[in-house]
C-alpha positions as CSV (number, residue, x, y, z in Angstrom):
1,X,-28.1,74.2,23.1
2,X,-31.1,76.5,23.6
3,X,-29.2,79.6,24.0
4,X,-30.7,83.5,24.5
5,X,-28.7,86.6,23.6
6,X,-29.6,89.9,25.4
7,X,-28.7,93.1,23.9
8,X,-27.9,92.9,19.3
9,X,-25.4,95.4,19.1
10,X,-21.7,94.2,17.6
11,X,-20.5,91.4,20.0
12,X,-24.5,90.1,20.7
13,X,-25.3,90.4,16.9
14,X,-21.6,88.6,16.1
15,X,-22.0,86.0,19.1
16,X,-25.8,85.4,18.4
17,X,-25.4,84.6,14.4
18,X,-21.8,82.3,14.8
19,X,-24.0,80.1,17.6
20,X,-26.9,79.7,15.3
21,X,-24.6,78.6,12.4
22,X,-22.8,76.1,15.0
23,X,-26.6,74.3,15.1
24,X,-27.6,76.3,18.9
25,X,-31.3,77.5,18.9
26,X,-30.7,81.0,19.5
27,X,-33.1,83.7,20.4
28,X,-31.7,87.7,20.5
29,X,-33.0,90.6,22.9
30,X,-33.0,93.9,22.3
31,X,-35.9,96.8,23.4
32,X,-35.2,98.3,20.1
33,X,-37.5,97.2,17.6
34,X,-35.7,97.9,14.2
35,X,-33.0,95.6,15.5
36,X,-35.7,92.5,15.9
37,X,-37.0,93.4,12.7
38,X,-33.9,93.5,11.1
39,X,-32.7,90.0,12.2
40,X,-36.6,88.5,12.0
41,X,-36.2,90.0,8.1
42,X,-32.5,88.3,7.9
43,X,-30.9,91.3,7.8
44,X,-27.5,92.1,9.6
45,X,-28.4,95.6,12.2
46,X,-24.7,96.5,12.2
47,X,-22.2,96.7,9.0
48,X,-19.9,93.1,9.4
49,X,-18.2,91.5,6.7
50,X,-20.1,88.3,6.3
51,X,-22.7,88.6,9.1
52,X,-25.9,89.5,6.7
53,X,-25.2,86.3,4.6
54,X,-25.2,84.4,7.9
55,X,-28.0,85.7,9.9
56,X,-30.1,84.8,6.8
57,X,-29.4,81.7,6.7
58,X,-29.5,81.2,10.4
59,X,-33.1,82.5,10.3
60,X,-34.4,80.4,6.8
61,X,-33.1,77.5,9.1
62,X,-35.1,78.3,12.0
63,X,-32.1,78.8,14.6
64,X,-31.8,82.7,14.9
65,X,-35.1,85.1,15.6
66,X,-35.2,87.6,18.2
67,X,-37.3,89.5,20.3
68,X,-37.9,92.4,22.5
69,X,-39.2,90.4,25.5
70,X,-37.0,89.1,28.2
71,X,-39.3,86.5,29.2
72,X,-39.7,84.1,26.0
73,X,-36.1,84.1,25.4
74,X,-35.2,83.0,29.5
75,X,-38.0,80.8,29.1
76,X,-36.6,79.5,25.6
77,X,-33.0,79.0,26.3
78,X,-30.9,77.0,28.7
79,X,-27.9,80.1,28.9
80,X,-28.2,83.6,28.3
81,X,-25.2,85.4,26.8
82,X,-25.4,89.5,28.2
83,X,-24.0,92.0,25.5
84,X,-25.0,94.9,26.4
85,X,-23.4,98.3,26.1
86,X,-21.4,99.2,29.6
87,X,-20.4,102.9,27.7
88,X,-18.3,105.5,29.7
89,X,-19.7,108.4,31.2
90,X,-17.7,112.0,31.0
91,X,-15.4,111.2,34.2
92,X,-13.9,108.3,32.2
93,X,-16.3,105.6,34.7
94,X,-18.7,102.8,33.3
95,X,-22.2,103.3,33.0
96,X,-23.3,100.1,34.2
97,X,-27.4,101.0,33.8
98,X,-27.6,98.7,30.9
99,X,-25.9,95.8,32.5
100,X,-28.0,96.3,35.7
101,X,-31.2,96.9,34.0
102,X,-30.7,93.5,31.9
103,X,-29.7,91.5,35.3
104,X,-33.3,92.3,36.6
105,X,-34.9,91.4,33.9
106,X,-33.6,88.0,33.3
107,X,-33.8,87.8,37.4
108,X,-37.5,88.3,37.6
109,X,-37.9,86.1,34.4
110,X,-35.5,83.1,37.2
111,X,-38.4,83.4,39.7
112,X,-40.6,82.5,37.4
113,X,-38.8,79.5,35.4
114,X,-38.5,76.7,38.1
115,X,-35.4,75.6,36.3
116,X,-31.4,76.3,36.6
117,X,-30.4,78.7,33.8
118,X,-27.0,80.1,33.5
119,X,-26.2,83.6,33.2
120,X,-22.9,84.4,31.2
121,X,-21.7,88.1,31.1
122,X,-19.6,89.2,27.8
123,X,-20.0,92.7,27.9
124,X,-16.9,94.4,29.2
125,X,-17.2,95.4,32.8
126,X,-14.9,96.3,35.6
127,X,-13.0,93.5,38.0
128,X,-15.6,93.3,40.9
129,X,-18.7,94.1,39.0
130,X,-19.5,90.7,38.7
131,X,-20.1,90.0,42.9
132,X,-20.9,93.8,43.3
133,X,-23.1,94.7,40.5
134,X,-24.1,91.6,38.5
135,X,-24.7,89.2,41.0
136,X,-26.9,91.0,43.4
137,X,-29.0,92.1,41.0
138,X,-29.8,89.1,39.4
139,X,-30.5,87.6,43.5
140,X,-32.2,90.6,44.3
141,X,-34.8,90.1,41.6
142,X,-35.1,86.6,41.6
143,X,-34.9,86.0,45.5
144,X,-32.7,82.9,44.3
145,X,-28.7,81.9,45.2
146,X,-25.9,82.5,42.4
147,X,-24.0,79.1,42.2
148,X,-26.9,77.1,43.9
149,X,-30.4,77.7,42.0
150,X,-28.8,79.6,38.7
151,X,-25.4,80.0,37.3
152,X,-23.1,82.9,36.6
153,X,-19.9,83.5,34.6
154,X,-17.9,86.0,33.1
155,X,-17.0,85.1,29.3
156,X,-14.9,88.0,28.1
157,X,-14.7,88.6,24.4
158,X,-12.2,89.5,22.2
159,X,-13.5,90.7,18.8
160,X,-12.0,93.3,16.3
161,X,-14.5,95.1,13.9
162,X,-14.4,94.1,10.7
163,X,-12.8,90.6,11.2
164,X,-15.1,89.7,14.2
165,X,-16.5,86.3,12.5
166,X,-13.1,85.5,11.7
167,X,-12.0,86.2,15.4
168,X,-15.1,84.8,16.8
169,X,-13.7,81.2,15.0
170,X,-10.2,81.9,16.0
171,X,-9.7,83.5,19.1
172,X,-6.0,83.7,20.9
173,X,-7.8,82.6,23.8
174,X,-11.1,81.7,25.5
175,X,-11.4,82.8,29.4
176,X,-14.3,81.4,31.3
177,X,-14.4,82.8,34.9
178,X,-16.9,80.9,37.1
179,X,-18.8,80.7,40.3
180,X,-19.9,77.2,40.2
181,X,-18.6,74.2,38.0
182,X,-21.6,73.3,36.5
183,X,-22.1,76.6,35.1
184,X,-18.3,76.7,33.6
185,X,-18.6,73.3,32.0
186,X,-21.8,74.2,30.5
187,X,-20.7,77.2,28.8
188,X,-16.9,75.3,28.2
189,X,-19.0,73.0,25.8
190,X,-20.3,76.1,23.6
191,X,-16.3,76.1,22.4
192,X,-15.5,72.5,22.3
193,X,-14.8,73.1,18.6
194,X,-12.4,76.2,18.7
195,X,-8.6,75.5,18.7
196,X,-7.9,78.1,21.2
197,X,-6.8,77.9,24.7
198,X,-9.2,77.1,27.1
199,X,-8.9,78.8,30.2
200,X,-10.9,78.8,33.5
201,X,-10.6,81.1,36.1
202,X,-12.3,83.2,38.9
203,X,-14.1,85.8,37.4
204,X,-12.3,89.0,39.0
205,X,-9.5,87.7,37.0
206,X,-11.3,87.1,34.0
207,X,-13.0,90.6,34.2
208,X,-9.5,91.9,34.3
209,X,-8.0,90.1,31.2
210,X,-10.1,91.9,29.0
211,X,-9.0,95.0,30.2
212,X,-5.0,94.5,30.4
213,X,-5.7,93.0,27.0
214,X,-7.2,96.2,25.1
215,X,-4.7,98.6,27.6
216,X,-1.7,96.8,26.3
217,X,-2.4,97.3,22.5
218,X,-3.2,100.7,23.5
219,X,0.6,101.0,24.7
220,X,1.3,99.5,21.3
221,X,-0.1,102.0,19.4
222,X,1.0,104.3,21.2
223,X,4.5,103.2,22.0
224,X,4.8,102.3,18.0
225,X,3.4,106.0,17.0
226,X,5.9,107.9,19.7
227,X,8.8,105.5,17.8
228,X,7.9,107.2,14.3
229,X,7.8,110.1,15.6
230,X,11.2,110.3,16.3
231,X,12.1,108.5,13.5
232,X,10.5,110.9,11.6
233,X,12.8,113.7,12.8
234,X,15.7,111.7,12.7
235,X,15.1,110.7,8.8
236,X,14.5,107.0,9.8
237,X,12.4,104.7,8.0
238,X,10.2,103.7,11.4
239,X,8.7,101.0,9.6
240,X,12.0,99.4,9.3
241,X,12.9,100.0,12.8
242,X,9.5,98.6,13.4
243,X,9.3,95.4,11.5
244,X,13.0,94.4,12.7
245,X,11.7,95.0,16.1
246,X,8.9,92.4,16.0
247,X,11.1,90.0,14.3
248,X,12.2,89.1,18.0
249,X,9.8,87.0,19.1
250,X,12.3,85.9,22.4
251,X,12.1,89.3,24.3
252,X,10.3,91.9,22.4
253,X,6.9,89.7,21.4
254,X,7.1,87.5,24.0
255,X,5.8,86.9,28.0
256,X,9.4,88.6,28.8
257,X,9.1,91.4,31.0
258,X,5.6,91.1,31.5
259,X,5.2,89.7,35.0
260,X,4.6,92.3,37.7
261,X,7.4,92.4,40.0
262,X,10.0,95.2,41.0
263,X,11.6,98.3,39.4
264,X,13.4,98.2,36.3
265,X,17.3,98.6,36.9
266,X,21.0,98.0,35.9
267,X,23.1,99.5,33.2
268,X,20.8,99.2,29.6
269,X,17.0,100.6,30.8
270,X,17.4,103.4,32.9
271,X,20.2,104.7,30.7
272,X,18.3,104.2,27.2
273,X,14.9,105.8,28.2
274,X,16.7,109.0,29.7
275,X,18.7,109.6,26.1
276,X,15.9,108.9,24.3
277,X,13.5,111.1,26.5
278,X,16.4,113.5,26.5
279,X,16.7,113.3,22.0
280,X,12.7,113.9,21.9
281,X,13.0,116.8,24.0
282,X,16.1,118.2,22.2
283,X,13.8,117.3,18.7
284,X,11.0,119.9,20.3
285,X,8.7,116.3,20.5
286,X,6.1,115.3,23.0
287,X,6.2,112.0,23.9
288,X,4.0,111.4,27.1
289,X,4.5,107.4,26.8
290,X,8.0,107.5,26.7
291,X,8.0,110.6,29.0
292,X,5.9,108.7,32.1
293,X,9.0,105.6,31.7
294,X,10.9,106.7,34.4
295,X,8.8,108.5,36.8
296,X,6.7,105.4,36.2
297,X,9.5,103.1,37.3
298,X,10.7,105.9,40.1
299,X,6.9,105.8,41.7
300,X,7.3,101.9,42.0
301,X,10.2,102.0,44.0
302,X,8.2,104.2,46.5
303,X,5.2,101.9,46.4
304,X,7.9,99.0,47.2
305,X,9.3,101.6,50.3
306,X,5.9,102.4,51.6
307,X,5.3,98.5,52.0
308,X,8.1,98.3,54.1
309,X,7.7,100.9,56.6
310,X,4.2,100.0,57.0
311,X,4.9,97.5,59.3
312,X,6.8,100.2,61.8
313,X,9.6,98.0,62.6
314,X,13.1,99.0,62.3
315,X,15.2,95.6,61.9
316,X,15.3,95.3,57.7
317,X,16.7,92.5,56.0
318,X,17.9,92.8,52.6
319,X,18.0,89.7,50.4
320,X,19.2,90.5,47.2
321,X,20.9,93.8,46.1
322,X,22.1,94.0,42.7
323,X,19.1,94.7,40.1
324,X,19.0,90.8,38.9
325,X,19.5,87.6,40.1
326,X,22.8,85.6,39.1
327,X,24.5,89.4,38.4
328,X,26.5,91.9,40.2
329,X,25.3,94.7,38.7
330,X,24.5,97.6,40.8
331,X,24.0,100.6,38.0
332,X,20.5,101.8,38.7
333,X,19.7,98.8,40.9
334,X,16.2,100.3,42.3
335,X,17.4,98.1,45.7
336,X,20.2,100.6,46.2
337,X,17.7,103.4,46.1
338,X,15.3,101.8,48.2
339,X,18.5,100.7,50.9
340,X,19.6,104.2,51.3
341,X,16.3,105.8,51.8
342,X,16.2,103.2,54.7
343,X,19.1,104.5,56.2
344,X,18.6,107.8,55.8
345,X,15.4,107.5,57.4
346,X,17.0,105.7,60.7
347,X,16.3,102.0,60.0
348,X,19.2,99.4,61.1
349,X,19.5,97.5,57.5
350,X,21.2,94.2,57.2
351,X,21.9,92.8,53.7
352,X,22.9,89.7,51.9
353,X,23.7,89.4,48.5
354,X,26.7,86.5,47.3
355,X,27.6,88.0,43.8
356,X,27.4,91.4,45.7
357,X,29.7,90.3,48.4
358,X,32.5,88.6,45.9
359,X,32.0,91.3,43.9
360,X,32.8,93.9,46.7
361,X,36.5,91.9,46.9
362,X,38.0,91.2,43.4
363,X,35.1,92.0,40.9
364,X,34.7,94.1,37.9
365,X,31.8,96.2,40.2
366,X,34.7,96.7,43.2
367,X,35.2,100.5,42.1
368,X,31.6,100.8,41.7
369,X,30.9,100.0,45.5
370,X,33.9,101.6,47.3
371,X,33.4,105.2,45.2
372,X,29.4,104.8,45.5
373,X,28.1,103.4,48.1
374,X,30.6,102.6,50.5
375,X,28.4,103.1,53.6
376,X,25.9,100.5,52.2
377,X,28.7,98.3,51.8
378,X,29.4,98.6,55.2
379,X,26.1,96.9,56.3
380,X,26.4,93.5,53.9
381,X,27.3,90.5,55.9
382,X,28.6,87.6,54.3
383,X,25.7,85.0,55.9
384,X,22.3,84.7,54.6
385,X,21.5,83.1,58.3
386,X,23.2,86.3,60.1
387,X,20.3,88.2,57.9
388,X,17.2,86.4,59.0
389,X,18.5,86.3,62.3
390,X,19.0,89.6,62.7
391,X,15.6,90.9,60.6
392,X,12.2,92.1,61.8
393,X,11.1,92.4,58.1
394,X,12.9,90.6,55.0
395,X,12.9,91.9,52.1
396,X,13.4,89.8,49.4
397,X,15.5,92.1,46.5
398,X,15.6,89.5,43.9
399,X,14.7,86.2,42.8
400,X,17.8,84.5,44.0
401,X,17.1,80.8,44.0
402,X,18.7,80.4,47.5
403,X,16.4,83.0,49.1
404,X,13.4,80.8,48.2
405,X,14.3,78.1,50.4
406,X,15.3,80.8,52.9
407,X,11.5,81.1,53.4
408,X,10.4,77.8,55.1
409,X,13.2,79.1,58.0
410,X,11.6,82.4,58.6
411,X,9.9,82.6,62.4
412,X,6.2,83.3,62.8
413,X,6.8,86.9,64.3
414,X,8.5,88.2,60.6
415,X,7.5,90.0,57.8
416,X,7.9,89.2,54.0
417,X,7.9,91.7,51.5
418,X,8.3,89.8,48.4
419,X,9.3,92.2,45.6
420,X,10.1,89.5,42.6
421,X,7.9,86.5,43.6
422,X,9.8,84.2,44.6
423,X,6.6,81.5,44.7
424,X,8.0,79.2,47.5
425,X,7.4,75.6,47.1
426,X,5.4,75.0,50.8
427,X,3.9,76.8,53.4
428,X,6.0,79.5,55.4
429,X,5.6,80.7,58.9
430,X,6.0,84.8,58.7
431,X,4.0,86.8,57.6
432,X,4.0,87.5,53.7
433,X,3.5,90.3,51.4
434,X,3.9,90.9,47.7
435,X,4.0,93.8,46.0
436,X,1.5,93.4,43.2
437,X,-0.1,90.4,44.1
């Protein structure tokens, strides 16, 4: 493929060279002129294990030059790959003056070419910059149609310095979020050979990924460095504690507990973070991560009350009240927080929850619920029909596999607020609301 790179800096010089050694004609972009010179001369412009060795013999072979005009390389190439700088200004915000400047160019260079040409974005931007930002420039400058007389998609990358040949060849994953199919299966075939996961998607969610990716081994760091810490105070090895840690591969390194859905509750989580908040404190340690746990969890709770009395009506149904399905554990179960502020705030609740309601008779929780919550009590009814019934709004507590098919019976003039994601298998007639989706 005839393939044009804008912008040489890490991830265009690393993407530009590892296409050129795959056999693609490639031709970089950059307005800086030691850059061109650099690659033209086979030398590497940034410091990359490998990359020098490569762009050398990319250029003897006659696949890699570059140059500092947009319109060669758009006339040259079938796809242009965008890598330029999106850096943050003071407030913490993109600066998206490269990206935007870049999208004109190669726009006014469309007008001119008479031929569909695909525009891929890998520099790191935003979710929404693609229709808001990318997009219109590129239609404003060429007075053509995105998806109908050029191509766009968003082709996040996920490279490391200083092993980014190494993760250009292996990658955990390769996200192509598209506008149009021809586009996606043009810019699919650049990674035919790669034994990764291919992954097509639209591209708000592929401008996310890249972001959640990068946040989360932020937390890591973080979370891991907050660990010693403490460890260090104690007179704990936190390398030990660390490496046994990520020996569980079922829970710890794992999709476990990384779905968005409600508050974390029951007798383990709320109970460890506050002792261990309350042992960094008593150690004279600042730990903001570990610190922001359970206000974190508390503010969730209220985004999840919020949704309900947005709807202003005062009939709630609640499906689902200890913290997890299958369990009748009410210890910290953020439902019984969110049930009480309810009442106290004059709403006529209604709830349904079958371990709950055993449990309330002869189980192990009995003393629990009578000592507790006694008026709550009061309000379960032992009929999950008696609850949609009764109920302006449902709220599903949690994920329950009989208050799935409770869905499909709901009546047109109801409200959902789905806190778990229950995903029901066919259309429903209420209204329906998630939480964080």
């Amino acid at each position: 493929m005839r393939i044009s790179v804008f912008g040489l800096g890490y991830v265009g010089a690393v993407s530009a060279v590892c296409l050129a050694r795959d056999g693609h004609e490639v031709i970089g972009v950059d307005p800086n002129q030691t850059k061109v010179d650099l690659i033209n001369g086979g030398h590497s412009p940034i410091v990359e294990k490998g990359l020098e060795d490569l762009i050398s013999a990319a250029v003897g072979r006659g696949l890699l030059r570059a140059v500092t005009d947009a319109g060669p390389a758009v006339d040259g190439s079938d796809l242009s790959l965008v890598c330029v700088g999106t850096p943050s200004e003071a407030n913490g915000s993109l600066n998206l003056r490269y990206v935007r400047a870049v999208c004109e160019q190669i726009g006014r260079c469309l007008a001119k070419k008479g031929s569909y040409h695909t525009v891929v974005m890998r520099s790191t931007i935003l979710p929404g910059t693609m229709r808001g930002t990318v997009i219109p420039a590129l239609e404003q400058a060429s007075s053509l149609k995105a998806g109908r007389d050029f191509g766009v998609c968003n082709n996040p990358e996920f490279l490391r310095e200083g092993t980014a040949i190494h993760d250009y060849d292996h990658p955990p994953k390769t996200v192509i979020g598209t506008v149009d199919q021809r586009s996606g299966d043009l810019l699919a075939s650049l990674y035919e050979r790669l034994e990764a996961p291919m992954i097509r998607t639209a591209v708000e969610t592929a401008e996310m990924v890249k972001y959640v990716d990068n946040v989360w081994h932020a937390v890591k760091v973080a979370f891991a460095n907050e660990v010693g810490s403490v460890c260090k105070k104690i007179g704990i090895d936190s390398h030990s504690v660390m490496d046994i840690f990520c020996q569980d591969r079922k829970l710890n390194i794992s999709p476990h507990y990384l779905k968005p859905g409600f508050a974390f509750g029951g007798s383990c989580l709320p109970k460890d973070v506050s002792a261990l908040s309350y042992e960094a404190a008593r150690l004279d340690l600042r730990l903001p991560l570990l610190e922001s746990i359970m206000e974190s969890n508390r503010l969730h709770v209220e985004r999840g009350l919020e949704m309900i009395m947005a709807h202003g009506r005062k009939r709630i149904g609640v499906l689902g009240l200890s913290f997890k399905a299958g369990t009748d554990d009410l210890r910290h179960s953020p439902m019984v927080d969110v049930t009480e502020r309810l009442i106290g705030k004059g709403y006529d609740v209604r709830l349904y929850d079958r371990n709950v309601s055993l449990s309330r008779l002869i189980g192990a929780n009995r003393e629990y619920i009578l000592s507790h919550i006694p008026h709550i009590a009061r309000l379960m009814v032992e009929s999950l029909d008696k609850v949609l019934a009764f109920a302006e709004v449902i709220v599903i507590g949690n994920g329950s596999e009989e208050f799935g098919a409770a869905l499909h019976r709901l009546r047109d003039d109801q409200q959902v607020i789905d806190l778990v994601r229950l995903k029901p298998s066919g259309p429903i007639n209420a209204r329906y609301e998630g939480i964080a989706w």
